[in-house]
N, CA, C and O of each residue as an XYZ file, in Angstrom:
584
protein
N     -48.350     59.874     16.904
C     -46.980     60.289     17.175
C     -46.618     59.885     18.600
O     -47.297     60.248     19.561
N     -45.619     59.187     18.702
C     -44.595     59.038     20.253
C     -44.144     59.922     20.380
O     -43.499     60.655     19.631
N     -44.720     60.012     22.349
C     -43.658     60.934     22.652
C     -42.287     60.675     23.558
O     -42.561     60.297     24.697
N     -40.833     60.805     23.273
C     -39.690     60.030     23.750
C     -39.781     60.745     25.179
O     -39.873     61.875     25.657
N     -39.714     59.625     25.508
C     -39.200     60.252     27.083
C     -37.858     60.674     27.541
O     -36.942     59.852     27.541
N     -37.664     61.935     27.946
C     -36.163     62.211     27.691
C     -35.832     61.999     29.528
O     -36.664     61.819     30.417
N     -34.364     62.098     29.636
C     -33.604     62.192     31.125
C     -33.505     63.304     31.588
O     -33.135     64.107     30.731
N     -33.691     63.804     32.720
C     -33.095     64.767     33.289
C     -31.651     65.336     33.171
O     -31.367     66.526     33.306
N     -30.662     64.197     32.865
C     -29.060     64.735     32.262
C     -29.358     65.167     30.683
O     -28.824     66.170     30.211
N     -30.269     64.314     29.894
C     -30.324     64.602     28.799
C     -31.070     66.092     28.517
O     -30.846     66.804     27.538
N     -31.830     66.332     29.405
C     -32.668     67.454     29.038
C     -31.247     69.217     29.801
O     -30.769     70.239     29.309
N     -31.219     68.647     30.875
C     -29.994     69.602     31.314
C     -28.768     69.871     30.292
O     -28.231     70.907     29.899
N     -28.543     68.420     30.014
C     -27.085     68.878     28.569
C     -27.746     69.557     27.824
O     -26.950     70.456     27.552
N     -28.956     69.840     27.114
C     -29.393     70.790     25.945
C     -29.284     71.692     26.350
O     -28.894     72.710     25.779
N     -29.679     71.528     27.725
C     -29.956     73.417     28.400
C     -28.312     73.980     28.457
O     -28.194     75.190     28.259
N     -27.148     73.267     28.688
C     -25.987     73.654     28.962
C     -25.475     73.743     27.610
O     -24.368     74.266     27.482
N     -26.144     73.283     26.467
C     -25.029     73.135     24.708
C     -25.833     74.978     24.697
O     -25.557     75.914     23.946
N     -26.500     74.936     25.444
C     -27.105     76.604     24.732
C     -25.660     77.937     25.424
O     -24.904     78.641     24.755
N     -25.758     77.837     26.638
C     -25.161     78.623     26.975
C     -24.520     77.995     28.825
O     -24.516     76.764     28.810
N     -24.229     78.336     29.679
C     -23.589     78.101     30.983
C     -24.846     78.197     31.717
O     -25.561     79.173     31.487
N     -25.215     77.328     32.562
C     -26.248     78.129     33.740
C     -25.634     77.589     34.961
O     -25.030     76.539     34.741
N     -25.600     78.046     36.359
C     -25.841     77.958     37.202
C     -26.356     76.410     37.753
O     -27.210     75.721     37.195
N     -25.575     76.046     39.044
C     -26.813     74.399     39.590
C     -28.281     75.063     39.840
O     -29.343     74.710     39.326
N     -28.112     75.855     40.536
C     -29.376     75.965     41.002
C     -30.204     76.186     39.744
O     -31.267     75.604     39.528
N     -29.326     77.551     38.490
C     -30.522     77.778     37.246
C     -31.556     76.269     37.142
O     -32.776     76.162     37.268
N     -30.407     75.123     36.839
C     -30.653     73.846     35.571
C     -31.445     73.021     37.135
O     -31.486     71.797     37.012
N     -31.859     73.398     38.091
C     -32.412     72.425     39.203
C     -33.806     73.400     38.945
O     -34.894     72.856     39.132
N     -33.784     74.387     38.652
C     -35.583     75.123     38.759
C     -35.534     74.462     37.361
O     -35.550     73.232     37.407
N     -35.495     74.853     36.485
C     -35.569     74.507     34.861
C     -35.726     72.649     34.582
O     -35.795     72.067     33.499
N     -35.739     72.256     35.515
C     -35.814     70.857     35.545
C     -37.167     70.570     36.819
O     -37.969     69.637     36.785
N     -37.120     71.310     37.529
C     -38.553     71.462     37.995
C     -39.553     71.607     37.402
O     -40.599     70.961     37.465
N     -39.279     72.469     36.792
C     -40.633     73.252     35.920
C     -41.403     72.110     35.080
O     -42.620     72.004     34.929
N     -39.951     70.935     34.358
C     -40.336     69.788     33.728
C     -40.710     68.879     34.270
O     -41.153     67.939     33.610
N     -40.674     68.831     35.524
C     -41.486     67.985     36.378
C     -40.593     66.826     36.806
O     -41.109     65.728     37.017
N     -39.027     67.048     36.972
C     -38.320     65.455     36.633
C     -38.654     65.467     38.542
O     -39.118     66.396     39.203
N     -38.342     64.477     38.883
C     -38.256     63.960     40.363
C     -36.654     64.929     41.060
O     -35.569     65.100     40.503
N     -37.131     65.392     42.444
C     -35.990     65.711     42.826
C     -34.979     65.053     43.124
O     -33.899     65.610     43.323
N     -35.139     63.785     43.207
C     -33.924     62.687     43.626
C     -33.071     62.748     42.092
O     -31.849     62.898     42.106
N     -33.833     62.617     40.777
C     -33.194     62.557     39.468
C     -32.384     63.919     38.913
O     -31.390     64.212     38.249
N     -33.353     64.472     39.552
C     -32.234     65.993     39.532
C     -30.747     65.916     40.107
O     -29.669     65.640     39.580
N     -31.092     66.240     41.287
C     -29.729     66.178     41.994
C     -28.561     64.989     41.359
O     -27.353     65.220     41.296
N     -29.314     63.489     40.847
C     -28.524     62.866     40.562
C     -27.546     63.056     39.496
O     -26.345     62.794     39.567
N     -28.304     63.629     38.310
C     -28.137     64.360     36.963
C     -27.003     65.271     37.155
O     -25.810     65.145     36.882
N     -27.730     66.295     37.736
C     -26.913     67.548     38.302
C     -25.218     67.314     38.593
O     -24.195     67.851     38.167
N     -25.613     65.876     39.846
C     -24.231     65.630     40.502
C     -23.383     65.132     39.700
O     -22.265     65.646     39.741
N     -23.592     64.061     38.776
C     -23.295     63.717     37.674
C     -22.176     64.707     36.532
O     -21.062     64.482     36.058
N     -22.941     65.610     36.450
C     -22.753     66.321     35.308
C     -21.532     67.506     35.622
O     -20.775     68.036     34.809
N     -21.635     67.722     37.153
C     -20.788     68.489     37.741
C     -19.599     67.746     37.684
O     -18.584     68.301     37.264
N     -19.564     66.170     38.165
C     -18.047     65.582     38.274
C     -17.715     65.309     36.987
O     -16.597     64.797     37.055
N     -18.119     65.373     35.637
C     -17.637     65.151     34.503
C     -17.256     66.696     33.912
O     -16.836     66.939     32.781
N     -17.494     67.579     34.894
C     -17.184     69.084     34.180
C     -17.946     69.606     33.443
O     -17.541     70.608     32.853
N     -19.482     69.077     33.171
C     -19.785     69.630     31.773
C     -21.123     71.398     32.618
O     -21.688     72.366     32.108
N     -21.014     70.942     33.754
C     -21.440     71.988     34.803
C     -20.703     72.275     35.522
O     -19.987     71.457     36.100
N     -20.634     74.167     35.796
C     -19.958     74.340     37.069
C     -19.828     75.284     37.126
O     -19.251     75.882     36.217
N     -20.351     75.989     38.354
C     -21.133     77.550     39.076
C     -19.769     78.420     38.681
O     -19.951     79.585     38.329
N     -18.553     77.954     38.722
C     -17.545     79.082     38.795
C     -17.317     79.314     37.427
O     -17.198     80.511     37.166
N     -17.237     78.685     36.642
C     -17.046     78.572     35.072
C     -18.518     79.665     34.469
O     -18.607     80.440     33.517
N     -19.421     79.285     35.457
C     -21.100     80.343     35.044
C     -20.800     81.325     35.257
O     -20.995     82.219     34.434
N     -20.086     81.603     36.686
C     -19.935     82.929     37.535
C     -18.514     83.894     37.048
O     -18.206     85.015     37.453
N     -17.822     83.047     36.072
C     -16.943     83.829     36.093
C     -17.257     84.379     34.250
O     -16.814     85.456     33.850
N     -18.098     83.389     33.298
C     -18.662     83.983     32.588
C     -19.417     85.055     32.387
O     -19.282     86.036     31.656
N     -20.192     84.740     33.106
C     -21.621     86.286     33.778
C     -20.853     87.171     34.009
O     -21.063     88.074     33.199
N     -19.884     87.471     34.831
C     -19.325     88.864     35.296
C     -18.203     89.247     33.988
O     -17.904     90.400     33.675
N     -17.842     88.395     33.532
C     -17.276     88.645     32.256
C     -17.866     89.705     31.282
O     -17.377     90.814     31.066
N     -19.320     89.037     30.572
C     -19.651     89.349     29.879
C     -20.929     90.709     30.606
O     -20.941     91.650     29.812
N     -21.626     90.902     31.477
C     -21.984     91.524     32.032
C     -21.494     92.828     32.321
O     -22.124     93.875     32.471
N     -19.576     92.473     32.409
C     -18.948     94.178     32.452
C     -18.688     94.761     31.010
O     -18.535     95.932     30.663
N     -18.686     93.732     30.362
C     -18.632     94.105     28.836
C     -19.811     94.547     28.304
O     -19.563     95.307     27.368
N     -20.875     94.422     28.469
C     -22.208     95.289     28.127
C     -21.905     96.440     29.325
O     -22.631     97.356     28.940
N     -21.421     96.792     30.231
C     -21.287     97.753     31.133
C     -22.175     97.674     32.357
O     -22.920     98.424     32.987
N     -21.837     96.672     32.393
C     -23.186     96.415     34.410
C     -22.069     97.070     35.075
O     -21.153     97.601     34.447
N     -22.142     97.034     36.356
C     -21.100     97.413     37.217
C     -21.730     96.086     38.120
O     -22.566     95.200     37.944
N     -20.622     96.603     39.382
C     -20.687     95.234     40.228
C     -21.858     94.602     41.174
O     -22.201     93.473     41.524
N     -22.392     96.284     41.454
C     -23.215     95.954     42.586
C     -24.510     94.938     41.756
O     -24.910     93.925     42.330
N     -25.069     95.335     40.408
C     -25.980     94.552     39.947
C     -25.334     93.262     39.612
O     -25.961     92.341     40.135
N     -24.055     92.760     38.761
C     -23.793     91.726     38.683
C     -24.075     91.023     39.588
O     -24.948     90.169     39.436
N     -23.063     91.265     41.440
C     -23.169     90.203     42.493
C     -24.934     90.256     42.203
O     -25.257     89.369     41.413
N     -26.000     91.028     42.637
C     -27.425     90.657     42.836
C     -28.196     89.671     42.052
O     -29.111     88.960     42.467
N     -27.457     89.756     40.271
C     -27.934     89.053     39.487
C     -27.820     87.582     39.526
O     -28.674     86.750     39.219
N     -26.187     87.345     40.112
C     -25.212     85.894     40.138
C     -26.008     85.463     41.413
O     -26.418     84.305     41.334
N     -26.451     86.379     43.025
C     -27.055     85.665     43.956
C     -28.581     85.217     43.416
O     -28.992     84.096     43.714
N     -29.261     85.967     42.756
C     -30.473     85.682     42.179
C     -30.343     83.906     41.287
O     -31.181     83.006     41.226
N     -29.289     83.973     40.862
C     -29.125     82.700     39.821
C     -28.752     81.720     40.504
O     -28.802     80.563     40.087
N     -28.295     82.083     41.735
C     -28.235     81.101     43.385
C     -26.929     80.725     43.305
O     -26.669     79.605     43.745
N     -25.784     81.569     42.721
C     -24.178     81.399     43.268
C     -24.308     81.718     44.555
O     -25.136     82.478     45.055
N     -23.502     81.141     45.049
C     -23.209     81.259     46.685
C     -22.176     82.628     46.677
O     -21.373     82.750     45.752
N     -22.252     83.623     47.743
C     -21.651     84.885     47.816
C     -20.064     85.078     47.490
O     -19.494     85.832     46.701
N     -19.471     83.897     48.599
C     -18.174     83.325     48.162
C     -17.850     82.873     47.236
O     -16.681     82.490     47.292
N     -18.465     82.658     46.074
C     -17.802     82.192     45.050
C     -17.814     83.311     43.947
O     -17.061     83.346     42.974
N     -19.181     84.579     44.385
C     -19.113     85.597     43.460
C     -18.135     86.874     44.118
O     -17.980     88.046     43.776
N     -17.628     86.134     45.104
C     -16.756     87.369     45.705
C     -15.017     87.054     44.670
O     -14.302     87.730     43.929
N     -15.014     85.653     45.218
C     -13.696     84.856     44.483
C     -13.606     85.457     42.846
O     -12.741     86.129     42.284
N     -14.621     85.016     42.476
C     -14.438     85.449     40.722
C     -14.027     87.278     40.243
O     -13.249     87.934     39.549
N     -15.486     87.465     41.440
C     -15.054     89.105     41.128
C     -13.484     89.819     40.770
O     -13.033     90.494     39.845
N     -12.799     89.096     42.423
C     -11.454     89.378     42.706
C     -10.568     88.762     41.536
O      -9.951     89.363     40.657
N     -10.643     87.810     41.701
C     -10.251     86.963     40.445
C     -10.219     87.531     38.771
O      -9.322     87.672     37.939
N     -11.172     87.681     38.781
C     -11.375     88.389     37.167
C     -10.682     90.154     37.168
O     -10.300     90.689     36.127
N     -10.636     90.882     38.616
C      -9.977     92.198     38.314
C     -10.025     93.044     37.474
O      -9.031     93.563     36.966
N     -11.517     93.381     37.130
C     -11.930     94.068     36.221
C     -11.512     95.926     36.596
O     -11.574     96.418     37.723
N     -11.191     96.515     35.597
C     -11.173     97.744     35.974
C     -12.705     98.588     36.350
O     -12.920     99.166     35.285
N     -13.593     98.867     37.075
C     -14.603     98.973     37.454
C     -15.213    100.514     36.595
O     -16.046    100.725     35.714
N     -13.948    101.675     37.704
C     -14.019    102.794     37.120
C     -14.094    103.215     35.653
O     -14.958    103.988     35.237
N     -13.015    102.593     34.787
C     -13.332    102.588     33.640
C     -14.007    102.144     32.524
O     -13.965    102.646     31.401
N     -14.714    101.054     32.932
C     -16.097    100.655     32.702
C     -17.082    101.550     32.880
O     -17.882    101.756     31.967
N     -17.172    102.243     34.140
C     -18.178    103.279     34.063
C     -18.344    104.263     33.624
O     -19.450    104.794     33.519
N     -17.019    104.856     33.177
C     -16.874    105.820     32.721
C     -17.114    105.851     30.951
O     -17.728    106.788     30.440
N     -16.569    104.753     30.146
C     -16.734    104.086     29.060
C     -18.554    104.689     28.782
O     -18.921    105.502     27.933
N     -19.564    103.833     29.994
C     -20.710    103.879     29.943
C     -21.428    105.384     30.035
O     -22.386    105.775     29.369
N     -20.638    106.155     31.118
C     -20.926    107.561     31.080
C     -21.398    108.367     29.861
O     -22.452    108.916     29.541
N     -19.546    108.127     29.024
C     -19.485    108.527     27.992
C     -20.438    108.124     26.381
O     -21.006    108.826     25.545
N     -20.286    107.090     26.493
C     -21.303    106.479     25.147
C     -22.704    106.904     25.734
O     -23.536    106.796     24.833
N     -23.203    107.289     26.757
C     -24.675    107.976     26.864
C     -24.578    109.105     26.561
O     -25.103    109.543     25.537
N     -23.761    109.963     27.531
C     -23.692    111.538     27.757
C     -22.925    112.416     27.096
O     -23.121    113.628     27.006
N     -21.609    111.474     26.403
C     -20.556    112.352     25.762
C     -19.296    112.122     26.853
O     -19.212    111.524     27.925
N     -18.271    112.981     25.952
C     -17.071    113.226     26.614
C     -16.875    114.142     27.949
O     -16.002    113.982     28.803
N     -17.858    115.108     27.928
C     -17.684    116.180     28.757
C     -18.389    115.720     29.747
O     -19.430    115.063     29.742
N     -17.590    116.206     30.805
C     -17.923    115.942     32.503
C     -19.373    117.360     32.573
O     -19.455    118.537     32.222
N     -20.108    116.546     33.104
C     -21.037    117.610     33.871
C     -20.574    118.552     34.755
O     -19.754    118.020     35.503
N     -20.769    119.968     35.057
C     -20.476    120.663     36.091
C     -21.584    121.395     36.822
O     -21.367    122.006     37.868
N     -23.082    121.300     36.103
C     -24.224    121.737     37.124
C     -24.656    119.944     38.078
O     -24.314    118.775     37.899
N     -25.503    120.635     39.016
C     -25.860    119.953     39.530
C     -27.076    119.099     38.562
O     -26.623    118.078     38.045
N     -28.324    119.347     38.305
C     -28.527    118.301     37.442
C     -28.723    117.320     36.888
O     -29.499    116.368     36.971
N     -27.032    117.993     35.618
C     -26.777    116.963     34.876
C     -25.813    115.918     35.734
O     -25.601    114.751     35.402
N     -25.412    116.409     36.605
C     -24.453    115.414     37.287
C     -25.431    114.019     38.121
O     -25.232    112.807     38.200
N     -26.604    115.004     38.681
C     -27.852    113.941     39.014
C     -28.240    112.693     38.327
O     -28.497    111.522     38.605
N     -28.148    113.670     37.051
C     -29.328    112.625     36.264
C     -27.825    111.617     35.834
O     -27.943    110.396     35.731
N     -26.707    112.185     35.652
C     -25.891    110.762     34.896
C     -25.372    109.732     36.476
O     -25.068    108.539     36.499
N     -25.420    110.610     37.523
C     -25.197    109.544     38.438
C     -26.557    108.597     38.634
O     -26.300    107.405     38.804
N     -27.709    108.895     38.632
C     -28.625    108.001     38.819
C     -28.832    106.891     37.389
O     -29.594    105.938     37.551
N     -28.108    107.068     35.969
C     -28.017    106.463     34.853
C     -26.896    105.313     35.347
O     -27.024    104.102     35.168
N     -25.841    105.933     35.969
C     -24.888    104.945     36.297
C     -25.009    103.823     37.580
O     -24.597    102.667     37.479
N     -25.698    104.422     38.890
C     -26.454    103.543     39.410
C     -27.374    102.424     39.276
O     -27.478    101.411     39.967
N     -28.125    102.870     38.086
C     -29.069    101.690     37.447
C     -28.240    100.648     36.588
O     -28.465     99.470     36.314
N     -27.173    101.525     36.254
C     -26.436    100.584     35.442
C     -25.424     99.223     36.471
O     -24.736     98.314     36.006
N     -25.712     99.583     38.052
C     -24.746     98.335     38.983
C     -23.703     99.624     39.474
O     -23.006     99.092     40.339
N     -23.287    100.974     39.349
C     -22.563    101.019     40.194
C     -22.802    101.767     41.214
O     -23.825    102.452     41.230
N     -21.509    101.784     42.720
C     -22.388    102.069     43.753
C     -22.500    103.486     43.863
O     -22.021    104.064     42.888
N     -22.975    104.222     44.731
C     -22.814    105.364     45.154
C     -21.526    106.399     45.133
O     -21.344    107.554     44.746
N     -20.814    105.479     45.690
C     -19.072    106.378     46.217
C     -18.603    105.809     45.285
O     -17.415    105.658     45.571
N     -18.858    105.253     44.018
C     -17.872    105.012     43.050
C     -18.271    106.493     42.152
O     -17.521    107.441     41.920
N     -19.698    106.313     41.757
C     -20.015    107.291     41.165
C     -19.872    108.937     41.130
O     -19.636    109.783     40.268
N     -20.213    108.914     42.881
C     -19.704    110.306     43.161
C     -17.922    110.839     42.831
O     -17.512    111.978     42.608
N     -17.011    109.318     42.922
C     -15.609    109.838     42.954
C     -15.362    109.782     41.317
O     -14.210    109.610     40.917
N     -16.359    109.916     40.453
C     -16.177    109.680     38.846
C     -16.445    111.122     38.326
O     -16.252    111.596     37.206
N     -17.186    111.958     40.009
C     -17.457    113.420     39.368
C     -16.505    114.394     39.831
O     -16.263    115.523     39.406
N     -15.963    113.673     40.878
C     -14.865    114.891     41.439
C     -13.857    115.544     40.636
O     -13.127    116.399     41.138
C-alpha cells in the first residue's frame, strides 16, 4: 500500500471542513504532523487571504455557541486566549456579539437549581460557586442574588 503524501493546505482544509479553528489551533495541529514551519505559515497565509480561515469568524463562533451551552464570559475570553486569539479581537467580538450575560446566567441558575432564589446562606454559596465554574465573575453573580 502507498502512502499519499498530503499538503499542509490540504491537511488544514480537512481540519477546517470539520468545524472553525483558530491560526494558531491549525499551526499546532500541523506541528504535531510534522509539516515544516515555513509550509505552515505559507498554507496558513494562503488560506487566510482566500477566507477559508479566520480568527474572527472562530472567535465570534466560540462565544456564540459557548453562551448557548451557558459559559459566561470570564471562561469564554480564557478559552479563545488559550486557542491563541489575540485579546483585542476577543474583546471586539465579545462587544460585538452583545450577548445578554445576566440572563444567560440566570437561565443556567435555573435549569440546575429551579426557579426559586436561594435565601440561606449556603444555598446561595453553593449556586454562586456552580455559576462561577460555569465563566461568570464574582460581582455578576453576587448582583444575581440581591
Amino acid at each position: 500500500m502507498v502512502k499519499i503524501q498530503r499538503s499542509a493546505r490540504n491537511v488544514a482544509m480537512d481540519l477546517l471542513s470539520r468545524r472553525e479553528h483558530s491560526r494558531a489551533e491549525l499551526a499546532s495541529k500541523l506541528c504535531q504532523r510534522e509539516f515544516a514551519t515555513g509550509e505552515i505559515d505559507e498554507a496558513l497565509d494562503r488560506l487566510q487571504q482566500e477566507g477559508l480561515q479566520s480568527d474572527q469568524r472562530f472567535c465570534e463562533n466560540f462565544i456564540y455557541f459557548r453562551a448557548k451551552k451557558g459559559r459566561g464570559p470570564v471562561r469564554i475570553r480564557h478559552e479563545l486566549s488559550q486557542k491563541g486569539v489575540s485579546d483585542t479581537l476577543i474583546e471586539e467580538q465579545m462587544e460585538r456579539l452583545d450577548l445578554d450575560w445576566r440572563e444567560i446566567m440566570e437561565q443556567e441558575r435555573c435549569k440546575k437549581f429551579g426557579d426559586q432564589v436561594p435565601v440561606d446562606y449556603r444555598e446561595k454559596s453553593k449556586q454562586a460557586r456552580f455559576l462561577q465554574n460555569r465563566g461568570f465573575s464574582a460581582d455578576e453573580v453576587m448582583r444575581l442574588f440581591r
